[in-house]
N, C-alpha and C positions, 0 to 999 in steps of 0.2 A: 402681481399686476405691474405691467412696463410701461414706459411711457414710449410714446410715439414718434416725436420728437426729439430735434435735437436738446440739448440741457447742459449745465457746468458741469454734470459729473458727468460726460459725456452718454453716448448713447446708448443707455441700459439696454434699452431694446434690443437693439442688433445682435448684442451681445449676448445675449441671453437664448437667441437663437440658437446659440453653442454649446454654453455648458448646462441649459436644459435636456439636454439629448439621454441622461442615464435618471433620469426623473422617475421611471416605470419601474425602474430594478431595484434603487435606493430609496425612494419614496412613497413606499408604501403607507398607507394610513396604519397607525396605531390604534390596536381595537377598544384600548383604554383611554387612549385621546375619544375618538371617535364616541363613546360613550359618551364621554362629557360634554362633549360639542350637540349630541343631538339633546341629550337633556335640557343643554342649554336653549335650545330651540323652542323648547316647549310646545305649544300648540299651533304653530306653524304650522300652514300646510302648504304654502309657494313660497320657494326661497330663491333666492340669486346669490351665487358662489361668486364675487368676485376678486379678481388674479386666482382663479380656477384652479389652473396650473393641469395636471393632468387627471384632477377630480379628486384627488382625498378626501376626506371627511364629510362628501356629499350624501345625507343621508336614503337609502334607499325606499323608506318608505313615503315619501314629499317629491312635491312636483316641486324639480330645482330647476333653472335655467342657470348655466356657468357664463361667466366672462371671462374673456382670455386673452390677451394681443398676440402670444407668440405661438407662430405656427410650429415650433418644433415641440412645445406643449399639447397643442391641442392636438397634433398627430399620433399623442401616445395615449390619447383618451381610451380608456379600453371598448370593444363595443357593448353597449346599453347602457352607455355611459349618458348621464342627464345631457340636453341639446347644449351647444357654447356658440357661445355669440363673440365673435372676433371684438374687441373693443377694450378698450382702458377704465379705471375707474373715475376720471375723472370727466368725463362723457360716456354714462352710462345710457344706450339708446332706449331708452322705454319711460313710459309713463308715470307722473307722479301715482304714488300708491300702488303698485304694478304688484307689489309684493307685500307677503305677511312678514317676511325677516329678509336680515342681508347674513353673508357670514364672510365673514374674509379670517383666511389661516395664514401667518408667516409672510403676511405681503406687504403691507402698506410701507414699508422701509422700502421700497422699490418705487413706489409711485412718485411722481412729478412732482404733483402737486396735493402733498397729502390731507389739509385742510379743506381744499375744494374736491378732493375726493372720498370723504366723509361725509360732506355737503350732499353728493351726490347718494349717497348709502341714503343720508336721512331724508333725501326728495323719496325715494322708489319705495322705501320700505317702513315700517313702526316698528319693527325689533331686530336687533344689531346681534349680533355675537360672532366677537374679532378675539384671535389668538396673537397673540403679541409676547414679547419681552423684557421684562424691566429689570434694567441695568442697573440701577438703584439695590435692589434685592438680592440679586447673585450677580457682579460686576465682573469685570475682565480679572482684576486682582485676587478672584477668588475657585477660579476656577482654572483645574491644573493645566488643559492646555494653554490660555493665554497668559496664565500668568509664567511658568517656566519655559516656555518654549516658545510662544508666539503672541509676544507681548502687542507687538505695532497692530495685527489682526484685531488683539482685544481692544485696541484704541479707536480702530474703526467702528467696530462693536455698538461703545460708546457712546458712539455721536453719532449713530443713523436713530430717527425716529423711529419711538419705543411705546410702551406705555405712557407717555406724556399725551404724544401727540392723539392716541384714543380719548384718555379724556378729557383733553381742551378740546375735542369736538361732542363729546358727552358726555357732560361734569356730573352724571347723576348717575353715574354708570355703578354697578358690584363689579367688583375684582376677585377674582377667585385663585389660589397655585392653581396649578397642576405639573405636578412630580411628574417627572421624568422616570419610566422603570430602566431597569438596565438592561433588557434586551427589546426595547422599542426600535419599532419596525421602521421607523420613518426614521429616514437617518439624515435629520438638521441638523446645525449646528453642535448643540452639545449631547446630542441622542447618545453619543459611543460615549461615555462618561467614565463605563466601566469595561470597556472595550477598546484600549488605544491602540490595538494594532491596525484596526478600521481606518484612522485619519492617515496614516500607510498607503491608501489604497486607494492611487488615481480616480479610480469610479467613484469612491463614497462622494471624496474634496469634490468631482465634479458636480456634486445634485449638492453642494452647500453654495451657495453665492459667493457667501463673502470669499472661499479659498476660491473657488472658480473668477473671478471678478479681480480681484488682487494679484491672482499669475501666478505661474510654478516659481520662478524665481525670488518672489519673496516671499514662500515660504520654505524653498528650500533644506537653511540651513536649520532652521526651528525643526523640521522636520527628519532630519539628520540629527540630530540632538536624542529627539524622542526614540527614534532606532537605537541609539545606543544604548539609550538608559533602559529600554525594555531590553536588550539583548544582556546586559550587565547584572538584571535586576534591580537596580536603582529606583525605577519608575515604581516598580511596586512594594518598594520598601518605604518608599516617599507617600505613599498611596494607600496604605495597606487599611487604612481605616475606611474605605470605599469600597472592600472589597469582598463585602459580607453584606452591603448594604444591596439593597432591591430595588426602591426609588429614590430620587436626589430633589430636591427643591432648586432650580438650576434659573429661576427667575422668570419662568414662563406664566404667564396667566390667561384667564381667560374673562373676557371683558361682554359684559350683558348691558345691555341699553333699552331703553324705548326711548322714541322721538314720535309729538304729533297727537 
């Protein structure tokens, strides 16, 4: 979810018109994510997806309504994809109680104003289930690509709200991992774990934010780095204990509420 407005960090929004555009090819939902999101759901039967994006993890047997700001997302919505409603989360248009759940996946670091867009989850809906990352858990220093190669990325990482800022809006919240397998479909952030020739590959960096949003040029040389050490074998001699492994704990969770 983007905001609309202009902001310090300047304007997500526009931005995001662009390097949302490979969202459909790389961002596929994970059918082992996707499990555990609708579990999470439980007896839900009206949900609202918001920061949509191009509909991942919307479950298909519930009436969802999506919310979306960016029209180069919602253009890639596939058809019989749930209805989306053009809008932010922080002005969500509909009704208190409008809904049984909210679900937000991988957004709320993008939103404006992320405490009043919480606010807004807990006005519409009584059950929350938000996929987030805590930097606490698996941090930039621990994970090979920001720690060897693209240190300043894992600093950004860092300091965008995380799991904090879920539950200073629902202190009563369960926290759950969810591992990472190593050939997940949805290719964020640390999806390619055990796959680095992927961060390689203009298209993937494009459907992740934080490289799309940061610029080719500062990642460049990190990324020239990691060519070599995979072409020398370096990388997977550095690595080799990863490389038999199936899932990773990589500091993803997944965040269950009721409010109301």
């Amino acid at each position: 979810m983007i905001c609309t407005s202009p902001c310090d960090r300047g304007c997500v929004s526009t931005r995001y018109e662009a390097i949302g555009r490979s969202y459909a090819v790389h961002r596929r939902p994970d059918p082992r994510i996707a499990a555990a999101v609708r579990a999470a759901l439980g007896p839900a039967g009206t949900v609202v997806n918001v920061g949509a994006g191009t509909g991942s993890y919307e479950p298909a047997d519930l009436a969802v309504v999506a919310v979306e700001p960016a029209h180069a997302m919602l253009a890639q919505r596939p058809p019989g994809a749930a209805p989306a409603v053009a809008a932010v989360a922080e002005a969500l248009p509909f009704a208190s109680g409008s809904f049984d759940a909210s679900l937000a996946v991988l957004t709320h670091h993008h939103w404006n104003d992320v405490g009043r867009g919480f606010r807004e989850l807990g006005r519409v809906a009584g059950r929350h289930v938000v996929l987030t990352w805590d930097p606490a858990a698996v941090g930039a220093a621990d994970f090979w690509l920001t720690r060897d190669y693209l240190p300043d990325l894992g600093e950004d990482l860092v300091r965008q709200p995380a799991l904090g800022a879920v539950l200073a809006a629902f202190p009563d919240a369960s926290v759950t991992p969810v591992p990472i397998p190593h050939d997940c479909t949805d290719g964020f952030m640390a999806a390619y774990w055990r796959r680095p020739r992927a961060y390689l590959d203009p298209g993937a960096r494009g459907a992740i934010s934080s490289f799309a949003l940061r610029g080719e040029p500062a990642v460049a040389a990190g990324l020239d780095r990691l060519a070599a050490d995979l072409g020398s074998g370096r990388w997977h001699r550095r690595n080799e204990d990863l490389l038999e492994r199936t899932e990773l704990d990589l500091g993803y969770r997944l965040v269950v509420a009721t409010t109301g």
